[in-house]
ChimeraX commands (.cxc) that place a marker at each C-alpha (Angstrom):
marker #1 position 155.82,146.59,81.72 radius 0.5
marker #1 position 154.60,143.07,83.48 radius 0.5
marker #1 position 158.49,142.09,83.15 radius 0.5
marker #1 position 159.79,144.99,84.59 radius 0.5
marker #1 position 157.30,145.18,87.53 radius 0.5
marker #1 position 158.17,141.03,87.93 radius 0.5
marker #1 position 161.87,142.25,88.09 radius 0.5
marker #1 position 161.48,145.27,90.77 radius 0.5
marker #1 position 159.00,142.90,92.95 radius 0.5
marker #1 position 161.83,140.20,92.62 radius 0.5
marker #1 position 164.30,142.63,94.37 radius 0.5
marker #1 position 165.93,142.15,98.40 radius 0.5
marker #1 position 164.80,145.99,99.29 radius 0.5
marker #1 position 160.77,145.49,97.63 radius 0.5
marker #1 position 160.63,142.34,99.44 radius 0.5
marker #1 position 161.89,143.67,102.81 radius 0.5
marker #1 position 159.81,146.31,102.49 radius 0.5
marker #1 position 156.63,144.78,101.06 radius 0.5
marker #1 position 156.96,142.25,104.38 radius 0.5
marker #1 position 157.95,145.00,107.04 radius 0.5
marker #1 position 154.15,146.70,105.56 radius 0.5
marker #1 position 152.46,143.68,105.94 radius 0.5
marker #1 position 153.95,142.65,109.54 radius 0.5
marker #1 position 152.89,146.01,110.76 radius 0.5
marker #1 position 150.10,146.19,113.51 radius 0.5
marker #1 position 148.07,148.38,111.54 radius 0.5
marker #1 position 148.27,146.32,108.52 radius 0.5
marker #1 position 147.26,143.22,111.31 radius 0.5
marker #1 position 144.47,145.10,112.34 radius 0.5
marker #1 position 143.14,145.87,109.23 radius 0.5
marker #1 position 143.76,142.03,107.80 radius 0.5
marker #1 position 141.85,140.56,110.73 radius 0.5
marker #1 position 138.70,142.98,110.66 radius 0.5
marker #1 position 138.59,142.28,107.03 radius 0.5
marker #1 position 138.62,138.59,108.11 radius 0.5
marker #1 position 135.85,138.87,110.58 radius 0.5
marker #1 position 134.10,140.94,108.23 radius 0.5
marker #1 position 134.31,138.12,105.50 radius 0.5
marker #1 position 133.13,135.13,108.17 radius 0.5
marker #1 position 130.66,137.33,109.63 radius 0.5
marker #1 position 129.10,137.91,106.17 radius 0.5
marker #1 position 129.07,134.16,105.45 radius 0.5
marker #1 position 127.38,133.25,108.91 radius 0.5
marker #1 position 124.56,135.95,108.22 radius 0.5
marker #1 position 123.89,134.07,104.58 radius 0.5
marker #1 position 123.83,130.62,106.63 radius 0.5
marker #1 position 120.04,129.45,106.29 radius 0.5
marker #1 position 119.25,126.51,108.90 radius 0.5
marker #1 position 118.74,124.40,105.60 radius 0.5
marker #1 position 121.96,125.21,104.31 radius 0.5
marker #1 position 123.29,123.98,107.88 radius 0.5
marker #1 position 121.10,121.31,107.47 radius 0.5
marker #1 position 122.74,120.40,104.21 radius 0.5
marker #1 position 126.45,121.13,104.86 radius 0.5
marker #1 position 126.33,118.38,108.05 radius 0.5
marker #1 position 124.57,115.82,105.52 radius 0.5
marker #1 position 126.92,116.06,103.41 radius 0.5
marker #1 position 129.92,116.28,105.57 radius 0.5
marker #1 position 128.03,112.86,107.39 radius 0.5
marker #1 position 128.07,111.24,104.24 radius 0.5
marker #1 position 131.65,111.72,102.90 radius 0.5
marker #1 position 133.44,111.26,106.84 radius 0.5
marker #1 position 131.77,109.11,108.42 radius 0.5
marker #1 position 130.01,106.55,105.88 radius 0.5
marker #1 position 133.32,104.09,106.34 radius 0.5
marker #1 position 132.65,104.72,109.84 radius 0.5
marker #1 position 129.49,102.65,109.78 radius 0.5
marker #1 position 130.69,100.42,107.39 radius 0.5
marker #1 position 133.94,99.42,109.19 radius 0.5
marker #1 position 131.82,99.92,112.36 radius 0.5
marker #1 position 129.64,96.78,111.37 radius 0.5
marker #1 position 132.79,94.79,109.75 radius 0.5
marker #1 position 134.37,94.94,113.29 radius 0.5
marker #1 position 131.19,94.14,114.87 radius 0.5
marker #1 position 130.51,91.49,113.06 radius 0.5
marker #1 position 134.12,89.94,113.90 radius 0.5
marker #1 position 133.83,90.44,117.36 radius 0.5
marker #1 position 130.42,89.36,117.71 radius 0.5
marker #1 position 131.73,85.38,115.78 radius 0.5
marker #1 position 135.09,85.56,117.47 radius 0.5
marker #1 position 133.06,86.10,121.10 radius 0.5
marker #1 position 130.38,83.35,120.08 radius 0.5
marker #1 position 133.23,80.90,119.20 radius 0.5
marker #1 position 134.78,81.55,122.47 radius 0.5
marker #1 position 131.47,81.16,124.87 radius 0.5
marker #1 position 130.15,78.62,122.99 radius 0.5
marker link #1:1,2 radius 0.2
marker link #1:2,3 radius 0.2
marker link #1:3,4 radius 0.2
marker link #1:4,5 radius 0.2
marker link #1:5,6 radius 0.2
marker link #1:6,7 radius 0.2
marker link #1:7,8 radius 0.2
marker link #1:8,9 radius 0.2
marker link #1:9,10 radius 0.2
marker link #1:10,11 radius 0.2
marker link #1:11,12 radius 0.2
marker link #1:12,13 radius 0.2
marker link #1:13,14 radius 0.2
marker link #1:14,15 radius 0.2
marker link #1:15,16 radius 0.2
marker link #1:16,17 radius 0.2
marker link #1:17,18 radius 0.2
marker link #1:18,19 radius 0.2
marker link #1:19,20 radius 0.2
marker link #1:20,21 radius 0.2
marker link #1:21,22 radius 0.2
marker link #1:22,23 radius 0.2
marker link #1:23,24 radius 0.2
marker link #1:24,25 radius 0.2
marker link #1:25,26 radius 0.2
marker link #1:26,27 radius 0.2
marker link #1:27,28 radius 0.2
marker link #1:28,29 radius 0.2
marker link #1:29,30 radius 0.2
marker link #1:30,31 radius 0.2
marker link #1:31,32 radius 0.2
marker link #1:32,33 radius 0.2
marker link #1:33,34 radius 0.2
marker link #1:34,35 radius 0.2
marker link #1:35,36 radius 0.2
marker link #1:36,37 radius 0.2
marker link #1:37,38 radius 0.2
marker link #1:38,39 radius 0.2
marker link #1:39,40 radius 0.2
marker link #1:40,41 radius 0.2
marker link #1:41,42 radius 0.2
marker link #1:42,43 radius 0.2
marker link #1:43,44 radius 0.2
marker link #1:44,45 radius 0.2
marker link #1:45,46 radius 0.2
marker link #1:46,47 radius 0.2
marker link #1:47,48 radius 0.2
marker link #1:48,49 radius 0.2
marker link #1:49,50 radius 0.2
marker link #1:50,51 radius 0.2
marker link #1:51,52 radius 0.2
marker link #1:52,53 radius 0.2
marker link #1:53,54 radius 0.2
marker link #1:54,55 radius 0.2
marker link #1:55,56 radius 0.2
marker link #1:56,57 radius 0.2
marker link #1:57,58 radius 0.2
marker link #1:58,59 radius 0.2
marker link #1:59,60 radius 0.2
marker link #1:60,61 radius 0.2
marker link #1:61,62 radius 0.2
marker link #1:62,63 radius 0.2
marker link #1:63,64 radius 0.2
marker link #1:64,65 radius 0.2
marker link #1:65,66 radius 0.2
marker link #1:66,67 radius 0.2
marker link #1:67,68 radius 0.2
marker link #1:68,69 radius 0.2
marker link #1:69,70 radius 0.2
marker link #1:70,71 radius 0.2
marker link #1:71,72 radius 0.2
marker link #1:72,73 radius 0.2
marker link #1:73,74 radius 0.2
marker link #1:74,75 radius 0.2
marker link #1:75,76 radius 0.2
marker link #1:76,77 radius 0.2
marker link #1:77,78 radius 0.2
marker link #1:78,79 radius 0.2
marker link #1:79,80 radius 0.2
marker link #1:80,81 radius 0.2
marker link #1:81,82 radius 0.2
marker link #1:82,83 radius 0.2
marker link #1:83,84 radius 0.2
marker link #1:84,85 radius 0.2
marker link #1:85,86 radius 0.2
view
C-alpha cells in the first residue's frame, strides 16, 4: 500500500493538483492563521526568565568573539598608536 500511494503521489496530475490546493487563498489563509496561532501560543508561554535566558545565551554564543577580538584589536591599536606618539 505505502508503494502504491509513493507511486500515485509521484504522478504530473497529483502533483499539479496537490500544489494548485495548496496555492489557493483559502488554503493561504488557513496556513497563516495556523502560523499566528502557533507564534502566538509560544509568546504567551514566554516567562521574562525564559527571555532572560534565551538573550544570555544567544550573548554568549554571538557575541563572546566579539569581546575577545574586540580587545585583540584594541590592544593593537592602542601599541601601534603609542609607537607612533611616542
Amino acid at each position: 500500500m505505502q508503494v502504491s500511494i509513493a507511486d500515485i503521489a509521484q504522478q504530473d496530475n497529483v502533483k499539479n493538483a496537490l500544489a494548485t490546493q495548496i496555492e489557493s487563498p483559502a488554503m493561504m489563509d488557513d496556513i497563516r492563521s495556523t502560523i499566528e496561532e502557533i507564534i502566538d501560543q509560544r509568546l504567551n508561554e514566554l516567562t521574562p526568565k525564559l527571555v532572560k535566558d534565551i538573550i544570555q545565551k544567544m550573548i554568549k554564543e554571538h557575541l563572546g568573539w566579539l569581546v575577545v577580538w574586540g580587545g585583540v584589536f584594541g590592544a593593537v591599536i592602542g601599541v601601534v598608536s603609542a609607537l607612533l606618539t611616542a
